[in-house]
C-alpha positions as CSV (number, residue, x, y, z in Angstrom):
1,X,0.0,0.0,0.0
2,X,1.4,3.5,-0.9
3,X,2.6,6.1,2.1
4,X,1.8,9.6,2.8
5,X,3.6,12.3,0.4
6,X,5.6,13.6,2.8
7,X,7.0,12.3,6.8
8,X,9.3,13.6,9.6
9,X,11.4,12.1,12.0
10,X,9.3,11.1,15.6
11,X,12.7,11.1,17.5
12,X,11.2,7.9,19.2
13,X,12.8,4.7,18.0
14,X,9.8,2.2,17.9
15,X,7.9,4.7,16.3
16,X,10.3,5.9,13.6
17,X,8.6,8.1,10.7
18,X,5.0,9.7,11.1
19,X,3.0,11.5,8.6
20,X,4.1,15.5,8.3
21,X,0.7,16.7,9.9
22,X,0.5,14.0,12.6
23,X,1.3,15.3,16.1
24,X,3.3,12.9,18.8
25,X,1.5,13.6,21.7
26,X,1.9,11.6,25.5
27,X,-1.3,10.2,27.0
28,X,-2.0,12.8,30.1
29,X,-3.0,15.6,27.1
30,X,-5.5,13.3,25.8
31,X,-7.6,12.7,28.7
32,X,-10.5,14.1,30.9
33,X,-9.0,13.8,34.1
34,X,-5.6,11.9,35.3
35,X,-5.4,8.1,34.7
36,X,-7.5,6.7,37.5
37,X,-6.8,3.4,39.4
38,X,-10.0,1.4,40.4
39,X,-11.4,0.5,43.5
40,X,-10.0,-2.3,45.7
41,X,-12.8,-3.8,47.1
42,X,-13.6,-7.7,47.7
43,X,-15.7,-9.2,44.5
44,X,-18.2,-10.8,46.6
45,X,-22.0,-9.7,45.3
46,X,-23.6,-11.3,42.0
47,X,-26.2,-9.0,41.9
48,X,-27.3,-8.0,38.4
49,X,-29.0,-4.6,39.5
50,X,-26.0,-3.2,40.7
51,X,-22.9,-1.7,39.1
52,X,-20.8,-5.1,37.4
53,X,-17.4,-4.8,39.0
54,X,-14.8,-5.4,35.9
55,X,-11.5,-6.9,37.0
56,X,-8.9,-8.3,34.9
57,X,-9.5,-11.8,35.3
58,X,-13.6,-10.7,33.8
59,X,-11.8,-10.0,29.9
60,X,-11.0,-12.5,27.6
61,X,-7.9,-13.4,25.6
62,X,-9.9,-10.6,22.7
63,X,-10.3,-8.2,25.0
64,X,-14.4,-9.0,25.4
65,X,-16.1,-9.2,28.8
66,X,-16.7,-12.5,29.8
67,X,-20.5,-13.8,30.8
68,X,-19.2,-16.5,33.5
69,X,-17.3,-14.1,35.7
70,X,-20.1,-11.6,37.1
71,X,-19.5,-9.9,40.2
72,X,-20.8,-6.8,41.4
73,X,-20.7,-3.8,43.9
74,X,-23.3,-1.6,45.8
75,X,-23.5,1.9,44.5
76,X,-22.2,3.7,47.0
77,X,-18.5,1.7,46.4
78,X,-18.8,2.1,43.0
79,X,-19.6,5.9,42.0
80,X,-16.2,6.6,42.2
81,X,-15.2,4.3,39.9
82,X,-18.0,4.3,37.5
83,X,-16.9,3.7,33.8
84,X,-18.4,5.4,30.2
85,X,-18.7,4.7,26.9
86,X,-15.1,4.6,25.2
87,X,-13.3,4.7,28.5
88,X,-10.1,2.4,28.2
89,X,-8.6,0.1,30.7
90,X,-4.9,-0.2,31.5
91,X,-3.7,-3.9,33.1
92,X,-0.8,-2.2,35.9
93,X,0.6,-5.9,37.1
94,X,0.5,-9.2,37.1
95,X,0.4,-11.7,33.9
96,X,-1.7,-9.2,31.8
97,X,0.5,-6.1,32.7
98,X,0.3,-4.0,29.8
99,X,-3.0,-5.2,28.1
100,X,-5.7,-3.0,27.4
101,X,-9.6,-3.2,27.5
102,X,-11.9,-0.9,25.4
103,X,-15.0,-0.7,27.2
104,X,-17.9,-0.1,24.7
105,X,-21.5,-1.6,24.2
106,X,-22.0,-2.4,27.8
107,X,-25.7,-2.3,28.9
108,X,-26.1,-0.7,32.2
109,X,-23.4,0.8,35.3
110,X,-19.9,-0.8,35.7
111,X,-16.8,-0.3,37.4
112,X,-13.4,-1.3,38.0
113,X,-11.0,-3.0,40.4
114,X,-7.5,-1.6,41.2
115,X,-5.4,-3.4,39.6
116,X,-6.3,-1.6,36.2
117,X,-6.3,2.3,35.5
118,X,-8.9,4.0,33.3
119,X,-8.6,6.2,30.7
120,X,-11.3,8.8,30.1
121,X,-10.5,10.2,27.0
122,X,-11.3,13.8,25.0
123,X,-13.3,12.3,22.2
124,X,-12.5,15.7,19.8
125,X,-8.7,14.6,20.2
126,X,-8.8,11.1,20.0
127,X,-11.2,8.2,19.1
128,X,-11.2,5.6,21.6
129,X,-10.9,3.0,19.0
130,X,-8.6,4.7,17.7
131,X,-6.3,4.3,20.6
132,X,-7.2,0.7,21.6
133,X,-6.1,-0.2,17.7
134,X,-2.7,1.4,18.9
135,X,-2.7,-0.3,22.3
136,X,-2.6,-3.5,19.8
137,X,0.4,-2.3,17.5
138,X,4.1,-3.7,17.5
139,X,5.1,0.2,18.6
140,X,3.2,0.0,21.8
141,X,4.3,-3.6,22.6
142,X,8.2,-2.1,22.1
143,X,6.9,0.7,24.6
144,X,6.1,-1.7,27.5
145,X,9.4,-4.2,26.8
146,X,10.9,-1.0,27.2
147,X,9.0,0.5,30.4
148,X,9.8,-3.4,31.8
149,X,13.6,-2.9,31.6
150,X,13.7,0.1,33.5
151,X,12.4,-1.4,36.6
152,X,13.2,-4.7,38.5
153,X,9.0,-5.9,38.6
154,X,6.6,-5.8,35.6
155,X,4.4,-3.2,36.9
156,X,3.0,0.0,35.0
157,X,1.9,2.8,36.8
158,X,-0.6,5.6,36.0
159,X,2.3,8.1,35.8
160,X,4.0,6.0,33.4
161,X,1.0,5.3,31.0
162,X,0.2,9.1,31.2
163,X,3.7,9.6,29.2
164,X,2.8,6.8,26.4
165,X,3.9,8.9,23.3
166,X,0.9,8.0,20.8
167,X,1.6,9.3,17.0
168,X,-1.8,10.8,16.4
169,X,-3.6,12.0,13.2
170,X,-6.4,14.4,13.1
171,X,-9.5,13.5,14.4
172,X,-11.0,13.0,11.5
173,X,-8.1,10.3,10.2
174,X,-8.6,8.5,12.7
175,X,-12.3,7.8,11.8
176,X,-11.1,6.4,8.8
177,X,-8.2,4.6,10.1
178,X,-10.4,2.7,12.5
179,X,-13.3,1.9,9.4
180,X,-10.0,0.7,7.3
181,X,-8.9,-2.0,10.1
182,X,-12.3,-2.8,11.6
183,X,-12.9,-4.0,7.2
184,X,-9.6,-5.5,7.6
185,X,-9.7,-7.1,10.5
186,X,-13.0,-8.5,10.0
187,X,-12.2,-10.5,6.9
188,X,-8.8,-11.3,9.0
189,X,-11.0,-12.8,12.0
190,X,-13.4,-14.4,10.1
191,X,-10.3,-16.2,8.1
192,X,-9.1,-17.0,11.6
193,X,-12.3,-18.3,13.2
194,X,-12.2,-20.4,10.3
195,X,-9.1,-22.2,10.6
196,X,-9.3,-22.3,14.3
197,X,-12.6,-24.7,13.9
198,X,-10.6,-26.8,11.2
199,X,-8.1,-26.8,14.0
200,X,-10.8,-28.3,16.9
201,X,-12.1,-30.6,13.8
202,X,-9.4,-32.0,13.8
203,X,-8.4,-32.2,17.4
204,X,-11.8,-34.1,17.5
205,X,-11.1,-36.7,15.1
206,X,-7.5,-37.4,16.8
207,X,-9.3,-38.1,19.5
208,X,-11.9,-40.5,18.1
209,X,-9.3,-42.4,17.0
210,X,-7.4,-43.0,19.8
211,X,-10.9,-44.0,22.0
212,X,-12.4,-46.4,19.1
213,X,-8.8,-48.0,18.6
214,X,-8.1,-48.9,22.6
215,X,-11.9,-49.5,23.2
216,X,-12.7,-51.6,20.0
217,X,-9.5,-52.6,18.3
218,X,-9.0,-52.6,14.6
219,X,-11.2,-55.5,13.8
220,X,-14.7,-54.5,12.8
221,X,-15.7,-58.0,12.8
222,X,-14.4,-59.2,15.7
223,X,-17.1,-60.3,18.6
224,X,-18.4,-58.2,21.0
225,X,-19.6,-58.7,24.3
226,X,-20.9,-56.4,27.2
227,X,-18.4,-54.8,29.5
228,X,-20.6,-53.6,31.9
229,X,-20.0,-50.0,31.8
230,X,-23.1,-48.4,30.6
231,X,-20.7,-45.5,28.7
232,X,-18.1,-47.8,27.2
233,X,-20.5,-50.5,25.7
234,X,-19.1,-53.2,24.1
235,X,-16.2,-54.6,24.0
236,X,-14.0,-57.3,21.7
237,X,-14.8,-60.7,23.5
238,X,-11.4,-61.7,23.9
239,X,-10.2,-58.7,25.7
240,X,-9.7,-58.6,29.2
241,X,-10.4,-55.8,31.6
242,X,-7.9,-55.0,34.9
243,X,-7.8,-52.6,37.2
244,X,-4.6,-50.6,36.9
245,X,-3.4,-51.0,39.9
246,X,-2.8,-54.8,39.8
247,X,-1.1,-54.6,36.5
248,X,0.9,-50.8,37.1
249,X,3.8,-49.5,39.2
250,X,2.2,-46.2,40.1
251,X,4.3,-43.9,42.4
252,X,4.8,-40.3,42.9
253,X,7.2,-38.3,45.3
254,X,6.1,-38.5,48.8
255,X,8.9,-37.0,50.9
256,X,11.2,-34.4,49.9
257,X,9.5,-31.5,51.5
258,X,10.8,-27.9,51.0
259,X,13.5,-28.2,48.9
260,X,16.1,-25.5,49.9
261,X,17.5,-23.4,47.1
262,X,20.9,-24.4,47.9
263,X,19.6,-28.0,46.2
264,X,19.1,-27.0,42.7
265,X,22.2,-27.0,40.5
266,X,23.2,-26.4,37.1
267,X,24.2,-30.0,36.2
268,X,22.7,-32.3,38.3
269,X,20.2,-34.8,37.8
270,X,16.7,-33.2,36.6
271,X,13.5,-33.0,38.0
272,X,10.6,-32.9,35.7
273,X,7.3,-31.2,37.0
274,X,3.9,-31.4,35.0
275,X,4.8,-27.7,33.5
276,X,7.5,-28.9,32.1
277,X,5.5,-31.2,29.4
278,X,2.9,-29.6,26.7
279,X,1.5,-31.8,24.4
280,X,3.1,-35.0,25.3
281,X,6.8,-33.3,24.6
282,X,9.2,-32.5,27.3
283,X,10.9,-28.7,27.4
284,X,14.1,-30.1,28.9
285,X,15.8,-26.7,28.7
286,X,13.3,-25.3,31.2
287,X,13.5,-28.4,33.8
288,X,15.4,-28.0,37.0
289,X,18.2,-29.8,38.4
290,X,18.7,-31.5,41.6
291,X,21.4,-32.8,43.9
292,X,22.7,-36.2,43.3
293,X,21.8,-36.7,46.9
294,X,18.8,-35.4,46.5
295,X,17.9,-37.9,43.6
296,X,19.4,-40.7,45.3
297,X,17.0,-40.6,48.0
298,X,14.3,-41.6,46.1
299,X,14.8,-44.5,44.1
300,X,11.1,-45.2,43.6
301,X,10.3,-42.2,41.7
302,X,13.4,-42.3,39.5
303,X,12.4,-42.2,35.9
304,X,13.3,-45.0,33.2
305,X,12.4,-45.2,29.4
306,X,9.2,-46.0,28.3
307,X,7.6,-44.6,31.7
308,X,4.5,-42.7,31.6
309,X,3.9,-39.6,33.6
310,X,0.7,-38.4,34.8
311,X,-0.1,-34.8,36.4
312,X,-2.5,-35.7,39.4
313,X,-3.0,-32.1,41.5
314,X,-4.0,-29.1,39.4
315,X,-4.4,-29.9,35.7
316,X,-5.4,-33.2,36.0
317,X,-4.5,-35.6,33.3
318,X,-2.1,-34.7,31.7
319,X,0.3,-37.2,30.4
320,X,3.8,-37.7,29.1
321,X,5.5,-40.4,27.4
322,X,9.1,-40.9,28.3
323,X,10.8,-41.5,25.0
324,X,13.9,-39.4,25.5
325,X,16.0,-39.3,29.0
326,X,19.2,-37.3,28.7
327,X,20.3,-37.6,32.0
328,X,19.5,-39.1,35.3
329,X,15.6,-37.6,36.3
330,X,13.4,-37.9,38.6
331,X,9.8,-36.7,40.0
332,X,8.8,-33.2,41.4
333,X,5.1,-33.6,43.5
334,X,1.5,-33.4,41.8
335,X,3.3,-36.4,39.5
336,X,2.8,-40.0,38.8
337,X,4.9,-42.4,37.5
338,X,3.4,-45.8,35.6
339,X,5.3,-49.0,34.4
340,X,4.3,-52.3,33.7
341,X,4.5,-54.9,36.4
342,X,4.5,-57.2,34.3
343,X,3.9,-58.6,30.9
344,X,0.2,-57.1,30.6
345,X,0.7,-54.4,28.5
346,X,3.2,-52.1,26.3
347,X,3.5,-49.0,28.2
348,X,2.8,-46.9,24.5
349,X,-1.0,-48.4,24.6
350,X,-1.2,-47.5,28.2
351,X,-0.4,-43.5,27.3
352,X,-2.5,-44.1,24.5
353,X,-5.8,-45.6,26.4
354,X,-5.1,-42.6,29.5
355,X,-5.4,-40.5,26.5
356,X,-9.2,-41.9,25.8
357,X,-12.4,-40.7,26.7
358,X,-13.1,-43.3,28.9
359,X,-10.1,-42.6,31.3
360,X,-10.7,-38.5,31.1
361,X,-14.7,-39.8,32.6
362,X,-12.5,-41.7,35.5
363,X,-11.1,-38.5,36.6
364,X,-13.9,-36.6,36.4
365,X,-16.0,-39.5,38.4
366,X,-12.7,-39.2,40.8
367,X,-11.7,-36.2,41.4
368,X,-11.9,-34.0,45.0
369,X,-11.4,-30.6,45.5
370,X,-13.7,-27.2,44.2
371,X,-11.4,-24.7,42.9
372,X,-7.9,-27.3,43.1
373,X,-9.1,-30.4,42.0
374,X,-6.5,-33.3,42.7
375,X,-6.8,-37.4,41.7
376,X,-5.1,-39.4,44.4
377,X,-3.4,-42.8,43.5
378,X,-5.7,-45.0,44.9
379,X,-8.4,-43.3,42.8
380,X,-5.6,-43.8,39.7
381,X,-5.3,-47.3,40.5
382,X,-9.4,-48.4,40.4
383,X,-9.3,-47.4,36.5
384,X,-10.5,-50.2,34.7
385,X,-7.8,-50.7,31.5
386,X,-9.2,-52.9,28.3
387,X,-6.7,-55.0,27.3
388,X,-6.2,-56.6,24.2
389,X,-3.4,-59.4,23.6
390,X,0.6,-57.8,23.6
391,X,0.5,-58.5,19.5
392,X,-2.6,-56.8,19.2
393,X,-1.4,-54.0,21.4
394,X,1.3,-53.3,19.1
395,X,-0.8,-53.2,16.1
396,X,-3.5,-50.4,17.5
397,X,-0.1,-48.3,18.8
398,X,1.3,-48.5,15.4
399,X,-1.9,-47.8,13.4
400,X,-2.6,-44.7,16.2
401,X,0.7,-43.3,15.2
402,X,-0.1,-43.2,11.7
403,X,-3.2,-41.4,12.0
404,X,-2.2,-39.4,14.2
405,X,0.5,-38.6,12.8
406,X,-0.8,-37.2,9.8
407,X,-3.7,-35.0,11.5
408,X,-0.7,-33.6,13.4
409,X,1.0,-32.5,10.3
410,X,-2.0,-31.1,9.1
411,X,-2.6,-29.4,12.4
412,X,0.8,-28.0,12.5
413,X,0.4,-26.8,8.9
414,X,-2.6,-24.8,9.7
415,X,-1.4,-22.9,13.3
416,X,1.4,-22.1,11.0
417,X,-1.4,-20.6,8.9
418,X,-3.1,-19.0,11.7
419,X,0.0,-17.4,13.3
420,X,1.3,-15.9,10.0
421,X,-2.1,-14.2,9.9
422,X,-2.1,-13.2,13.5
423,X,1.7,-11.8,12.2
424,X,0.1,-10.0,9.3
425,X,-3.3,-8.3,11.7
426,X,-0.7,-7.1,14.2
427,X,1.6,-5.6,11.5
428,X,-1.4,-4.0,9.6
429,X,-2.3,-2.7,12.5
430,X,0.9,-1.2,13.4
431,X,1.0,0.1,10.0
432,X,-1.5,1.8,9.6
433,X,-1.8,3.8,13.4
434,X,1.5,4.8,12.8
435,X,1.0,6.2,9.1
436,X,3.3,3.9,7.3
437,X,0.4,3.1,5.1
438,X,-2.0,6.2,3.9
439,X,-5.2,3.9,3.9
440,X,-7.5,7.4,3.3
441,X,-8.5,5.9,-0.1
442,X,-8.8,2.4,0.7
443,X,-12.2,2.5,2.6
């Protein structure tokens, strides 16, 4: 797309050029009143008739209010704090530090916690979608990184985001600005929101795979008979069913409590903990490292090939299959380690069948806890496993792996797809508030 005829220099590095009748102009000139931080008050009232109390945790990863997060305040706490049209929101700590809520095309009174700060904004200087399009741009990302290195905690104060320098248009360029990305953006999401359900499609058929291979086996005409569970159904007639616990080692770390910083090294043995696995692959550059006395104290929990790990506090169910040990390694707590006993099974169908439907309804059946839910091993150990003969085990893992395998290649092919375009939205984006493009004849 073509630029503007003519640019100067903003003097600000992440910004670089700007349009010669743009202004650079901090924050604080652009506003009502000074930044605001919200109230800090305990979210304890669901009352729809009263002002909605909007904290961070109530926006979604696109910035939209969520429905399953309601909480309110009485009036009197909250008409100090009360939000309008347009306002925006400014995340100050925490994981979401730097973020930014628009809030717009909310029915009835809200306001806001402490941990964000609101921005009331002089609509004949600057539109507020204006400024939550920049808010989204590569030049305000570099901002923040920047405002992070200068102190030692990732916290943005109100002073601070009163001095954001925004590169800003006249008011009436903006209008247009904001019509040429909300077109944009529109065909952009709706590209996205398609990929993103080929994406679950395909999750979805992985996993029917894997639960019709380790419940029914590959033979369609095999014979079936009743296996007593009313959501499993039937089963081939010569498999058997065992609990887990009589054919599984099972055993996570027990003692070990308060590990002193003094007992983490830089080249000892590891010690894997359920963050350190995300889709059944191991980051070992992020893993600790442990004593060797440390590790030798537990021999139990000491990891081998061919284990599987199981997360049992927290995110429940999440599972590992050790195909790669580098060095010596061995369990941090909310962990479980299975092995065969004996001859019963391969420990690749195991991983596999905890991968099934059937075992992810154990859990839930199982489970304690409201808001940290936890399985224990006993509770592990009463899961009923289906098992078909070792030769026949072998077969389902293989065919798995090829199926799998290839909706994981297509997968991967499209979330390369759908970050390019997430690349491409930002950049556009960043683009265009900044006047690198001159979009005034492209809407």
């Amino acid at each position: 797309m073509k630029e503007y005829p003519r640019y100067k220099d903003s003097c600000i590095r992440w910004i670089g050029k700007i349009p010669i009748n743009w202004k650079l102009i901090r924050l604080k000139w652009l506003v009502k009143e000074k930044l605001k931080y919200g109230a800090n008050e305990a979210a304890e009232l669901e009352d729809p008739e009263l002002p909605r109390y909007i904290r961070i945790t109530d926006f979604d990863e696109k910035g939209n209010l969520r429905s399953d997060t309601w909480k309110s305040l009485p009036y009197s706490l909250a008409k100090e704090y009360l939000l309008e049209e347009g306002d925006i929101l400014f995340a100050r700590s925490g994981a979401t530090v730097g973020k930014t809520f628009q809030f717009k095309g909310f029915e009835g009174n809200a306001c806001f916690a402490g941990y964000l700060i609101k921005a009331s904004l002089l609509n004949d200087r600057i539109s507020s979608d204006f400024l939550d399009y920049y808010t989204k741009s590569n030049s305000y990302e570099n901002w923040k990184n920047r405002t992070f290195i200068q102190s030692t905690i990732q916290n943005i104060s109100a002073e601070k985001y009163q001095n954001l320098e925004i590169p800003l248009a006249p008011i009436n360029e903006q209008k247009i600005i904001v019509d040429f990305l909300n077109e944009k953006n529109g065909k952009i999401d709706k590209l996205l929101e398609e990929k993103q359900k080929m994406v679950t499609l395909l999750q979805e058929e992985r996993a029917a795979i894997i639960e019709r291979a380790v419940t029914k086996g590959l033979n369609s005409n095999a014979s079936m008979i009743d296996s007593g569970i009313e959501w499993l159904g039937k089963i081939p007639e010569h498999w058997e069913m065992k609990k887990l616990k009589c054919i599984c080692y099972m055993k996570g770390r027990i003692g070990w409590q308060g590990l002193r910083q003094s007992e983490f090294t830089d080249n000892g043995p590891y010690l894997i903990t359920g963050m350190n696995f995300k889709d059944g692959v191991i980051r070992w550059d992020e893993v600790y490292h442990i004593t060797e006395e440390r590790y030798n104290q537990a021999p139990e929990i000491q990891l081998k090939l061919h284990d599987v790990l199981m997360t049992k506090d927290g995110t429940i169910g999440k599972l590992l299959y050790v195909d790669y040990l580098p060095r010596k390694t061995s369990l941090n707590s909310h962990l479980l380690v299975l092995r065969p006993l004996k001859n019963d099974f391969i420990p690749k169908y195991l991983y596999y069948t905890l991968n099934s439907q059937p075992f992810k309804v154990h859990i839930e059946t199982h489970k304690t806890g409201t808001t940290f839910f936890g399985i224990t091993q006993e509770a592990v150990g009463l899961f009923k496993i289906i098992l078909p003969p070792i030769n026949e085990q072998r077969e389902i893992v293989e065919f798995i792996e090829k199926e799998t395998n290839r909706i994981d290649e297509t997968t991967f092919k499209i979330a390369k797809e759908i970050e390019l375009l997430e690349e491409y939205k930002t950049a556009l984006i960043s683009e265009a508030v900044t006047g690198k493009i001159d979009v005034r004849n492209e809407v």
